[in-house]
C-alpha positions as CSV (number, residue, x, y, z in Angstrom):
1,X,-6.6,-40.3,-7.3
2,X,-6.7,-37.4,-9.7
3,X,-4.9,-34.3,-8.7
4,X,-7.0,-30.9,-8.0
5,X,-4.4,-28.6,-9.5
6,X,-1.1,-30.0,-10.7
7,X,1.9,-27.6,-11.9
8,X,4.5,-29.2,-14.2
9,X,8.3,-26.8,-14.3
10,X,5.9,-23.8,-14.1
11,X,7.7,-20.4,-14.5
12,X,6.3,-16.9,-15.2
13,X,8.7,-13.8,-16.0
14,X,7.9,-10.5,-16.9
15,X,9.7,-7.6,-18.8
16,X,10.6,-4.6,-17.3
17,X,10.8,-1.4,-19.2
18,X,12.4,1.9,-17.2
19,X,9.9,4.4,-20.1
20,X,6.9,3.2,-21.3
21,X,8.8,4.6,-24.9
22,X,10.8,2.0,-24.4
23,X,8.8,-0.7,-25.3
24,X,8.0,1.1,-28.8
25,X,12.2,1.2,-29.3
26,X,12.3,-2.8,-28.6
27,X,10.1,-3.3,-31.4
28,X,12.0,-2.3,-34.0
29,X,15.7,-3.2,-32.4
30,X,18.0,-6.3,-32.6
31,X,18.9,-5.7,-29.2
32,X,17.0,-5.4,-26.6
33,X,17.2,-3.2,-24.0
34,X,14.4,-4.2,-21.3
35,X,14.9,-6.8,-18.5
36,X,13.1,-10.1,-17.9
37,X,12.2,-11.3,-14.3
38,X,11.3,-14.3,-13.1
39,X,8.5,-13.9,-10.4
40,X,8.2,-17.9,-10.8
41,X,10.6,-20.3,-11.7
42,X,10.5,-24.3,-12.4
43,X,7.8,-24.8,-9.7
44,X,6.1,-28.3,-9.5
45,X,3.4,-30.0,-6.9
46,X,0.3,-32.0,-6.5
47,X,-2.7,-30.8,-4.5
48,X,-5.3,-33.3,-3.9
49,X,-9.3,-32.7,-3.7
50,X,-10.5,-31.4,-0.2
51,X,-6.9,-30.1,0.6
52,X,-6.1,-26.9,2.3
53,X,-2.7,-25.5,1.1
54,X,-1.3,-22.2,2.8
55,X,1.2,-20.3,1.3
56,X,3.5,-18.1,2.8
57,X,7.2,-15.8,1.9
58,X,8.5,-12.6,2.8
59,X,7.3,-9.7,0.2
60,X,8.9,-10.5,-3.3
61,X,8.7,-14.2,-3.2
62,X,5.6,-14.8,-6.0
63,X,2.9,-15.3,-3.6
64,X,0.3,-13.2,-5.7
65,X,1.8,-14.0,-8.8
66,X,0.7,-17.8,-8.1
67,X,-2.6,-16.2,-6.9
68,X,-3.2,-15.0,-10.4
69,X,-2.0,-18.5,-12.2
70,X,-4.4,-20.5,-9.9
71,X,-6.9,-18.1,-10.7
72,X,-6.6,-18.0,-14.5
73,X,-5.7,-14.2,-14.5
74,X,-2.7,-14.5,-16.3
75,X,-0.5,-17.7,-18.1
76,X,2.5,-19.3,-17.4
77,X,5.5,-18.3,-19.3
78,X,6.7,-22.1,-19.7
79,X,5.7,-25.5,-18.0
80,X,1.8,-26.6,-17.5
81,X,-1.2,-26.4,-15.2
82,X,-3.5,-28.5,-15.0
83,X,-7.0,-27.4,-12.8
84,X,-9.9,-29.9,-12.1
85,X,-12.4,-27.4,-12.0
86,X,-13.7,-24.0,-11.6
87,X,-11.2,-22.0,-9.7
88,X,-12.4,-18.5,-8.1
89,X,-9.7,-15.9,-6.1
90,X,-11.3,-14.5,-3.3
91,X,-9.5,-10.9,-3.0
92,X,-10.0,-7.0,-2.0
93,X,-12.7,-6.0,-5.2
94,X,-11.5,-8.9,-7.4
95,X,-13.0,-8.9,-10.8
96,X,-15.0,-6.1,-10.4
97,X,-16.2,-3.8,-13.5
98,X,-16.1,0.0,-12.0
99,X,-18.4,1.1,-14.8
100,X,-21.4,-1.7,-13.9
101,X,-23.5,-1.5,-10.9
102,X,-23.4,-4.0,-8.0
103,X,-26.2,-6.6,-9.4
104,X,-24.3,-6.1,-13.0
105,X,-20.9,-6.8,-11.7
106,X,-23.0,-10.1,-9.6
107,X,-24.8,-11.0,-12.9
108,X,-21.5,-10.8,-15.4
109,X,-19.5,-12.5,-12.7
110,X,-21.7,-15.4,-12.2
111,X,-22.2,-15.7,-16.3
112,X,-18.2,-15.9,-16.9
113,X,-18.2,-18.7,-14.6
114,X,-20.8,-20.4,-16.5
115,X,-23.9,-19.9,-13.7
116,X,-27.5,-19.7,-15.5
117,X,-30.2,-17.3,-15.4
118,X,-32.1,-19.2,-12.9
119,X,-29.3,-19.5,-10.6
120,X,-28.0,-16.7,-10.3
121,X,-31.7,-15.2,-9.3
122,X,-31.3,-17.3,-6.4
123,X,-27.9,-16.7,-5.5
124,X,-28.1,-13.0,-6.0
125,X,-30.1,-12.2,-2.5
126,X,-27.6,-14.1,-0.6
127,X,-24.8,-12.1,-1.8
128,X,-26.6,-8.8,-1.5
129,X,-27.2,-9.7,2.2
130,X,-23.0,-11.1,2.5
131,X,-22.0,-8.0,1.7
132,X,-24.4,-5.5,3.5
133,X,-24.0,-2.1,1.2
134,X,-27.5,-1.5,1.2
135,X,-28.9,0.8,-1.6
136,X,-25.6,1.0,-3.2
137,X,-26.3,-2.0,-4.4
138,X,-28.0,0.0,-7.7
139,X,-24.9,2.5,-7.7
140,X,-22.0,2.1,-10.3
141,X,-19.1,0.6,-8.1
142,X,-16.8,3.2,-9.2
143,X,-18.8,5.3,-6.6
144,X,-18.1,2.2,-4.1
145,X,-15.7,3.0,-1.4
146,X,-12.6,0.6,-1.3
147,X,-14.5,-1.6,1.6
148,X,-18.1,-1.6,-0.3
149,X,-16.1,-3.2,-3.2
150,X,-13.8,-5.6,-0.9
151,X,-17.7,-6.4,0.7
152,X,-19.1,-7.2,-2.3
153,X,-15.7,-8.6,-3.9
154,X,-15.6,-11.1,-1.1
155,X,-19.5,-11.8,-1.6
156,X,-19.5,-13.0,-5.4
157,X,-16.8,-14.9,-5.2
158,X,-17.8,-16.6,-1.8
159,X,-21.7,-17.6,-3.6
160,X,-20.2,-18.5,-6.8
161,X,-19.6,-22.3,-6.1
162,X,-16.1,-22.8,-7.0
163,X,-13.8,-25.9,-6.8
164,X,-10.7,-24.8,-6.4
165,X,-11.1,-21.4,-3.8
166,X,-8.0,-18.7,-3.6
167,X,-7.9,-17.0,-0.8
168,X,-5.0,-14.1,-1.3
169,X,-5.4,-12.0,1.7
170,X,-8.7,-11.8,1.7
171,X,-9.3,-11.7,5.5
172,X,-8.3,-7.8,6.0
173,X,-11.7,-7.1,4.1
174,X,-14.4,-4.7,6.0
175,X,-14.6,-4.2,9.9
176,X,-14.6,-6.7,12.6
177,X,-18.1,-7.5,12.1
178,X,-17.5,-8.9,8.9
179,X,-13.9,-10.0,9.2
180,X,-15.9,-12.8,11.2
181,X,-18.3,-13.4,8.5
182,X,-15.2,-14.2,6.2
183,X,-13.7,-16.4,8.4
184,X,-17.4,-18.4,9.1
185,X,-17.3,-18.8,5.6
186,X,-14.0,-19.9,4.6
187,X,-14.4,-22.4,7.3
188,X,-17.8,-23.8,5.6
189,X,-15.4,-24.1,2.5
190,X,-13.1,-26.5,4.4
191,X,-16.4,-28.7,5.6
192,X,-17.5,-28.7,2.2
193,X,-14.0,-30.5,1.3
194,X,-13.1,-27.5,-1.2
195,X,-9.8,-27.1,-2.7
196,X,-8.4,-24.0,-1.1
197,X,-4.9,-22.4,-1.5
198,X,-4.4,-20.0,1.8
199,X,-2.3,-17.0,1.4
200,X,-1.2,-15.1,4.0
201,X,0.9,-12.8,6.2
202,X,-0.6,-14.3,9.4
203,X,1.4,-17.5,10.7
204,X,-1.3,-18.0,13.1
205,X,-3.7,-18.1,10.5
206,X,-2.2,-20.4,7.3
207,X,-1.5,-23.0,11.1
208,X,-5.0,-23.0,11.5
209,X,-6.3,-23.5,8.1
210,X,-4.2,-25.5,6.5
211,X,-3.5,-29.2,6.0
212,X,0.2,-28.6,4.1
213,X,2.1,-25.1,4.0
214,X,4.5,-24.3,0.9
215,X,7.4,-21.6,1.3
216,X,8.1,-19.4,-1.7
217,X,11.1,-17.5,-1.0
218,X,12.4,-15.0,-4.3
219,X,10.3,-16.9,-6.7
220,X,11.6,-20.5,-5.9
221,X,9.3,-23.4,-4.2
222,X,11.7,-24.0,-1.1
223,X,9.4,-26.7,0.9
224,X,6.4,-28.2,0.3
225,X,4.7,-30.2,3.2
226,X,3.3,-30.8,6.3
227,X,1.8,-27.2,7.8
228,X,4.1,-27.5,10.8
229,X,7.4,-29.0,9.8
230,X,7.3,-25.5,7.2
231,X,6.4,-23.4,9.5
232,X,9.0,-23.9,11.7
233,X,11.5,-24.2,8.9
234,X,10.3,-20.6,7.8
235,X,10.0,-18.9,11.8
236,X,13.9,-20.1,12.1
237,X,14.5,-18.1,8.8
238,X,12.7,-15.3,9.4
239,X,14.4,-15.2,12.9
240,X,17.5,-15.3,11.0
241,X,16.7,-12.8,8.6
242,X,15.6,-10.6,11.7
243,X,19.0,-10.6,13.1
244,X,21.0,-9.0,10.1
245,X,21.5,-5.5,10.0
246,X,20.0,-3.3,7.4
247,X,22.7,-3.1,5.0
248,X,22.6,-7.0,5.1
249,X,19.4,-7.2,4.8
250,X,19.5,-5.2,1.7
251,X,22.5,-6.7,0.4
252,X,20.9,-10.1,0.9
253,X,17.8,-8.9,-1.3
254,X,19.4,-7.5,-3.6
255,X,21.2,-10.6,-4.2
256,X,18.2,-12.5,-4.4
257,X,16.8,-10.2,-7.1
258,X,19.6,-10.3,-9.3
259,X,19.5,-14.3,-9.1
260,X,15.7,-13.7,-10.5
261,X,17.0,-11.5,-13.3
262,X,20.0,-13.8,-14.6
263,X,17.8,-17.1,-14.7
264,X,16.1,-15.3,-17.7
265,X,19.4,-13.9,-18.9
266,X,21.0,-17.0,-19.5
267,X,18.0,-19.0,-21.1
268,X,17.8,-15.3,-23.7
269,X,19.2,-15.9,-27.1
270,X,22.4,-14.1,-28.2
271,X,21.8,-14.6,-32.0
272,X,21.7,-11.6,-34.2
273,X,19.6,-11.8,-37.5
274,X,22.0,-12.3,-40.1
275,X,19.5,-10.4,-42.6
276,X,21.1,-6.7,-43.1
277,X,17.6,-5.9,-44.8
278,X,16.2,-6.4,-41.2
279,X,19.1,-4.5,-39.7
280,X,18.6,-1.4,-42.0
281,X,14.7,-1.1,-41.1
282,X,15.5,-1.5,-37.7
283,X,17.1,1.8,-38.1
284,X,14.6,3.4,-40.2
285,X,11.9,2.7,-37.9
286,X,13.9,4.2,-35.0
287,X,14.7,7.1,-36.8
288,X,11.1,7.1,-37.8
289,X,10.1,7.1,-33.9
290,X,12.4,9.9,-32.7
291,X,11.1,11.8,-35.0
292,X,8.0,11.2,-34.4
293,X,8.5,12.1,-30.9
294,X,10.5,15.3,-31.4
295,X,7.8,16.5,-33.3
296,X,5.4,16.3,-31.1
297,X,7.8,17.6,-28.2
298,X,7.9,20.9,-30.5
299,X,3.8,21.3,-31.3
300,X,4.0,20.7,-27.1
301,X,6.1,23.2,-26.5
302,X,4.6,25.8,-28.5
303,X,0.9,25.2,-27.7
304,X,-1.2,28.1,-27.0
305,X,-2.3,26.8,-23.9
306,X,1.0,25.2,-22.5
307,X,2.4,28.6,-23.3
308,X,0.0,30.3,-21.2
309,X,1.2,29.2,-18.0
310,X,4.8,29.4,-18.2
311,X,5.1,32.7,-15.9
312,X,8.2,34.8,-16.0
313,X,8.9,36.8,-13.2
314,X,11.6,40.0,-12.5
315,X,13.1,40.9,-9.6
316,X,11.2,44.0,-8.5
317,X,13.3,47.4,-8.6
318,X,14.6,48.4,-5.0
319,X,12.2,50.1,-2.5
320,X,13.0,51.8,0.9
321,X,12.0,50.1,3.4
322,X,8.6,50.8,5.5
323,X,10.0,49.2,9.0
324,X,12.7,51.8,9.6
325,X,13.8,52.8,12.8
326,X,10.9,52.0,15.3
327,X,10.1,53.5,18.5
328,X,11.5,52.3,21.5
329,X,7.9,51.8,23.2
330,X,7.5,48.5,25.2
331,X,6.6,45.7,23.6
332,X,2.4,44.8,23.8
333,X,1.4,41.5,25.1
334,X,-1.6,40.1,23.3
335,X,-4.3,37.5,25.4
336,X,-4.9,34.9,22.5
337,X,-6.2,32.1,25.0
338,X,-6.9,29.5,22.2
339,X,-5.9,26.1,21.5
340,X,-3.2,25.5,19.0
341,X,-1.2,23.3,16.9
342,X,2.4,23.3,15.8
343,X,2.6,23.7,12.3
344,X,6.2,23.2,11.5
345,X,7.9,19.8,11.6
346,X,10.5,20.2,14.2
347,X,10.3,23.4,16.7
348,X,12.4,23.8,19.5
349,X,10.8,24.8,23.2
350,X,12.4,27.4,25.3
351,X,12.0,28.2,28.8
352,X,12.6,31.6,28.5
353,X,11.1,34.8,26.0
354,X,14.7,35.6,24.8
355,X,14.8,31.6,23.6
356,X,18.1,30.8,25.1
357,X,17.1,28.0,27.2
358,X,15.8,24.9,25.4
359,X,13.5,22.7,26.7
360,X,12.6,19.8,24.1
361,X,11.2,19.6,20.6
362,X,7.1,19.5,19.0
363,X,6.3,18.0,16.1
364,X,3.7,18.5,13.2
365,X,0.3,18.5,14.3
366,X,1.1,18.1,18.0
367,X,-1.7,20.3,20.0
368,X,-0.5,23.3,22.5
369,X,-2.5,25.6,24.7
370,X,-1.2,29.2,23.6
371,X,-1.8,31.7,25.9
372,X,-0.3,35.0,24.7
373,X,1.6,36.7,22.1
374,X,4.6,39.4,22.6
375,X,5.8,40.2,19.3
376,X,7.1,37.1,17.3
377,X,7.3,35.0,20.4
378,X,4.8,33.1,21.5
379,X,3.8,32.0,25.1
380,X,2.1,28.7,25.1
381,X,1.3,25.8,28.4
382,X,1.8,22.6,28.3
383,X,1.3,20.3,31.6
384,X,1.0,23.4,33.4
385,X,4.2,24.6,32.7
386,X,5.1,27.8,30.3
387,X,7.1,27.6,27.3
388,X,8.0,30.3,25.1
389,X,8.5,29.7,20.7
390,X,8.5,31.6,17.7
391,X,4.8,32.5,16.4
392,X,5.2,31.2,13.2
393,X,5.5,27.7,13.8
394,X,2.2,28.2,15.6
395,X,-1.3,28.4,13.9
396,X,-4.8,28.8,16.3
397,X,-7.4,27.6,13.4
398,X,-10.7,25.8,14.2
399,X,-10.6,21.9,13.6
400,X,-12.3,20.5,10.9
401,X,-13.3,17.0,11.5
402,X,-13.9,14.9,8.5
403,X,-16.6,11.9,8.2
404,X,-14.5,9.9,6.1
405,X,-13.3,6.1,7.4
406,X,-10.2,4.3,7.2
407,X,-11.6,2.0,3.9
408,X,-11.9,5.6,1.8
409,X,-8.4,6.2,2.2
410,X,-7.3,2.7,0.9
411,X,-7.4,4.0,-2.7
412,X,-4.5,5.8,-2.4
413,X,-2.4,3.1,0.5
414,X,0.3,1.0,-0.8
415,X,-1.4,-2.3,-1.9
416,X,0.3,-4.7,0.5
417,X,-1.4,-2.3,3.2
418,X,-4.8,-2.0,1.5
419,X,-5.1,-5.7,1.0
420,X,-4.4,-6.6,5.0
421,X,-5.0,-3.7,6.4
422,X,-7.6,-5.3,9.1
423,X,-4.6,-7.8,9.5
424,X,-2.3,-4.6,10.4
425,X,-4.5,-1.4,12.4
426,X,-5.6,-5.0,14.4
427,X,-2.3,-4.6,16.4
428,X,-3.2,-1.0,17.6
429,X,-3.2,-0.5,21.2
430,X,-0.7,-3.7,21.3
431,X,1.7,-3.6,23.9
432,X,5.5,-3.2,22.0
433,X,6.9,-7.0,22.7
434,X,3.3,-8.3,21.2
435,X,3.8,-6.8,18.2
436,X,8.0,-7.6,17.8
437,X,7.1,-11.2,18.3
438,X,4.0,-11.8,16.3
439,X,4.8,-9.0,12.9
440,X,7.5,-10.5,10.9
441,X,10.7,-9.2,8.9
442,X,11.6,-5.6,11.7
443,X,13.7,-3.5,9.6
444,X,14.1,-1.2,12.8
445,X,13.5,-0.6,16.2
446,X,14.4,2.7,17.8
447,X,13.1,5.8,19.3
448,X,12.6,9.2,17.1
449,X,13.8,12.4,18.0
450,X,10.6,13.2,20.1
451,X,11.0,10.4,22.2
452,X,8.4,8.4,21.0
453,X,9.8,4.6,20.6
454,X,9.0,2.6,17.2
455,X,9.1,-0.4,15.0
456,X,9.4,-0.3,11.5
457,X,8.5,-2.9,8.8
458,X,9.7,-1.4,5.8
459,X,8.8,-4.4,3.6
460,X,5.1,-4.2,4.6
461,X,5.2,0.0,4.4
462,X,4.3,0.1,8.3
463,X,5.9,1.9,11.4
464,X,4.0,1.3,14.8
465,X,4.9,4.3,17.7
466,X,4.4,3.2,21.4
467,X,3.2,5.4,24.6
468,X,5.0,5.8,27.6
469,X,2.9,2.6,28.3
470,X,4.7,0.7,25.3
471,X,1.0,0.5,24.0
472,X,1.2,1.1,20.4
473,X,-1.0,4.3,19.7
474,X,0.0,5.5,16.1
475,X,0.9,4.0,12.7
476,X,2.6,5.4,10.5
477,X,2.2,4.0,6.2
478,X,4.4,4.7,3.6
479,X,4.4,4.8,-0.1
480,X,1.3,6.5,-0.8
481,X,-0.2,7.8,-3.7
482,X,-0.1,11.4,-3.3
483,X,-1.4,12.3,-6.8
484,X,-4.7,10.6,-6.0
485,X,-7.7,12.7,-6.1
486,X,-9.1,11.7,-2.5
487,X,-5.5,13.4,-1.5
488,X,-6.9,16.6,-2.5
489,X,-10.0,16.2,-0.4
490,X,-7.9,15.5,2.4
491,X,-5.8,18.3,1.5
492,X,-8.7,21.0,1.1
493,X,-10.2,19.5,4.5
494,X,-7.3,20.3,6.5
495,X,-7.3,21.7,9.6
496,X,-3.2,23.1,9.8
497,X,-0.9,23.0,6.9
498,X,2.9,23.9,6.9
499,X,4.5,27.0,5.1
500,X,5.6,24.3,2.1
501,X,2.3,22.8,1.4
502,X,3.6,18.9,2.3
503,X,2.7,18.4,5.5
504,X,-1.4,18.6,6.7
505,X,-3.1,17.7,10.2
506,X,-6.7,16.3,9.5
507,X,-8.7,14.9,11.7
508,X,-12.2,12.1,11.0
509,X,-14.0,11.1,13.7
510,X,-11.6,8.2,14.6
511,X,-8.2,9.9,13.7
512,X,-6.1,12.1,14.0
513,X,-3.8,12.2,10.6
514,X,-0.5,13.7,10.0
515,X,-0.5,13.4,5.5
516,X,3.4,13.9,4.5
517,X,3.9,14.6,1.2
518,X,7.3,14.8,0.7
519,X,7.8,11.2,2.0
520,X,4.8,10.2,0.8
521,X,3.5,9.1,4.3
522,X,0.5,9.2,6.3
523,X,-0.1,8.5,10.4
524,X,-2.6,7.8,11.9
525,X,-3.2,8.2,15.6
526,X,-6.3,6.8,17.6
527,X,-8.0,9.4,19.1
């Protein structure tokens, strides 16, 4: 029998460039000075019709770039593939053009794949209903929010009739409602006797689906065979992996990285052209380029408008002071009787007005009673119990609650949490040892310095807090974008923001969010 998809000594590298100017300099020099790495190297398999493959690794191991070679998206850098059919990826807004509207991006979609007129009339309702977002349908998908175009994403790909079906994460799409939908409908797929190629962070999942499993692991093809044979190859290795420490978890990956940069290192040629012609316009084109560059550094520099806002400030001359000796009246106490949140991020608690006695500490965004005010110090209730702290790590402002849901934020999340992010806010309110045994690759497991206990999974960008219940009530994502614009509507929407501008407490009708941006975090807590 004829395979579906066959890869022959397939490898795919790419060159990394620390400046973008870089790539201009390697044009014109002998020597290079970017990197290649190999995201793939020397893989090879069979996958017969009707199969279901699932693919699994740790972050890093080439999972998406295979995505994009079974898909077509991009070529291999050496070695052959060979596809007996149509092959669609079904992924978060895959293929979609921002500047077309939703029946556009369905019509050029289904034409690329070779669909006619008169089908894609017919398939074009059925779509529209899969992906239920309503009159946006006629909107330009750049107006879409990240789930409308993970709805509709999903949708095109799922009517489109392909042979060979990617699935790359594909189930963190939309609410619960249609998380089902997806899974009804990869599950027709299988009855059908598709082609499909699984990928996924969920072990429970790639059990369930698949008829084989194949392990990448730092670009390599490690196993390749039945689903639970590599499975339980892959849970002893990750249980392994689990028990290192940090720093030999990081040694071990970095390792593994360098391994993926000196595969390509050793197949690069060490020939120099012979030809001093070449040599000598190498240099003139270099010189040429810095030049070039300097240039326009200078008409930069010296631009009206750049000029404009450079601001130079003096040092004002020396003035007496208004606040000299004061009157010894009596202190005023001031009835504020409001509630309040702490707007620094770490204050101390004191049981006493003179703030000798400490208590324990508040965080950002955690909400007080407050009570009175004497001065600068401020009396505030908590549990029915009075604690005293300074008033300026203390603001009283209304709340502002924001309409926006979870999916508008995902434009600005890490991908590996936008794509599964379903697959991760799914184990909120999940009691501590659920999560430790069923989330793989914990960095860290400890408790913060406000008592709260934690896991961290710093691979997947994620930190899960825990009640006094070990019931898992906040999340905590890192590496986000913080120059996105839907940042600064956050920002401008805030209720409380620090004296340094980079922390903000917002609240939406299902959150409460504590935006960082000097680590470049958000957290999320259920309300």
């Amino acid at each position: 029998m004829k395979p579906k998809v066959k890869f022959t000594n397939v490898s795919k590298s790419y060159v990394f460039y620390k400046k973008q100017i870089h790539k201009l300099v390697d044009l014109v020099r002998v020597n290079k000075t970017s990197k290649d790495f190999y995201a793939l190297h020397d893989i090879s398999f069979e996958v017969a019709p009707g199969e279901s493959i699932g693919v699994i690794g740790i972050n890093g191991s080439g999972k998406s770039t295979l995505s994009n070679l079974l898909s077509e998206v991009v070529e291999p850098t050496s070695g052959s593939i060979e596809l007996d059919g149509e092959s669609s990826l079904i992924a978060i807004s895959a293929g979609l053009n921002n500047n077309l509207n939703g029946y556009e991006n369905i019509e050029l979609k289904c034409m690329m794949l070779g669909i006619g007129k008169k089908e894609i009339k017919e398939i074009t309702p059925k779509i529209i209903d899969f992906a239920e977002i309503g009159d946006f349908i006629t909107q330009p998908v750049k107006n879409y929010s990240s789930g409308m175009k993970s709805r509709l994403g999903f949708a095109i790909s799922a009517y489109t009739n392909p042979d060979i079906i990617i699935i790359d994460e594909a189930l963190s799409v939309g609410d619960s409602t249609f998380y089902k939908k997806c899974l009804n409908k990869i599950n027709e797929f299988k009855e059908e006797g598709k082609t499909i190629f699984f990928i996924s962070h969920s072990i429970g999942q790639v059990r369930s689906f698949s008829d084989r499993v194949m392990w990448l692991h730092f670009g390599e093809l490690v196993d390749f065979g039945d689903s639970t044979a590599v499975l339980e190859k892959y849970k002893e290795f990750i249980s392994w992996f689990n028990e290192l420490d940090e720093k030999e978890k990081k040694e071990y990956r970095k390792e593994k990285l360098q391994e993926q940069f000196h595969r390509i290192k050793k197949s690069r040629s060490n020939s120099v052209p012979s030809s001093r012609r070449k040599k000598v316009l190498s240099k003139i084109l270099s010189a040429f380029l810095v030049g070039f560059l300097l240039t326009l550094g200078t008409i930069q520099l010296f631009d009206p408008k750049i000029l404009s806002h450079i601001h130079l400030s003096f040092p004002s001359k020396d003035k007496k002071s208004d606040n000299l000796d004061k009157s010894s009246e009596a202190p005023v106490t001031e009835q504020i009787d409001k509630d309040g949140y702490i707007a620094a991020a770490n204050v101390a608690l004191f049981s006493d007005e003179k703030l000798e006695n400490e208590e324990f500490p508040l965080g950002f965004g955690d909400e007080i009673y407050v009570e009175s005010k004497t001065e600068d110090i401020i009396n505030i209730r908590i549990d029915n119990k009075d604690y005293f702290m300074e008033s300026k790590d203390v603001a009283t402002t209304k709340k502002k609650v924001n309409t926006e849901k979870l999916t508008d934020f995902l434009v600005f999340l890490p991908e590996i949490f936008s794509e599964s992010y379903s697959y991760y806010m799914a184990f909120m309110d999940s009691e501590y040892n659920d999560i430790k045994n069923k989330l793989l690759e914990l960095t860290d497991e400890n408790t913060d310095q406000f008592g709260h206990k934690y896991l961290e999974y710093s691979y997947d960008k994620v930190t899960y807090y825990f009640d006094n219940d070990n019931i898992s009530n906040a999340i905590k994502i890192n590496g986000i974008n913080s120059d996105s614009n839907e940042i600064e509507y956050l920002i401008d929407n805030a209720t409380v923001a620090n004296a340094d501008s980079q922390l903000y407490l917002i609240y939406t009708e299902e959150y409460k969010i504590i935006l960082n941006l000097e680590d470049e975090s958000m957290k999320l807590e259920k309300l």
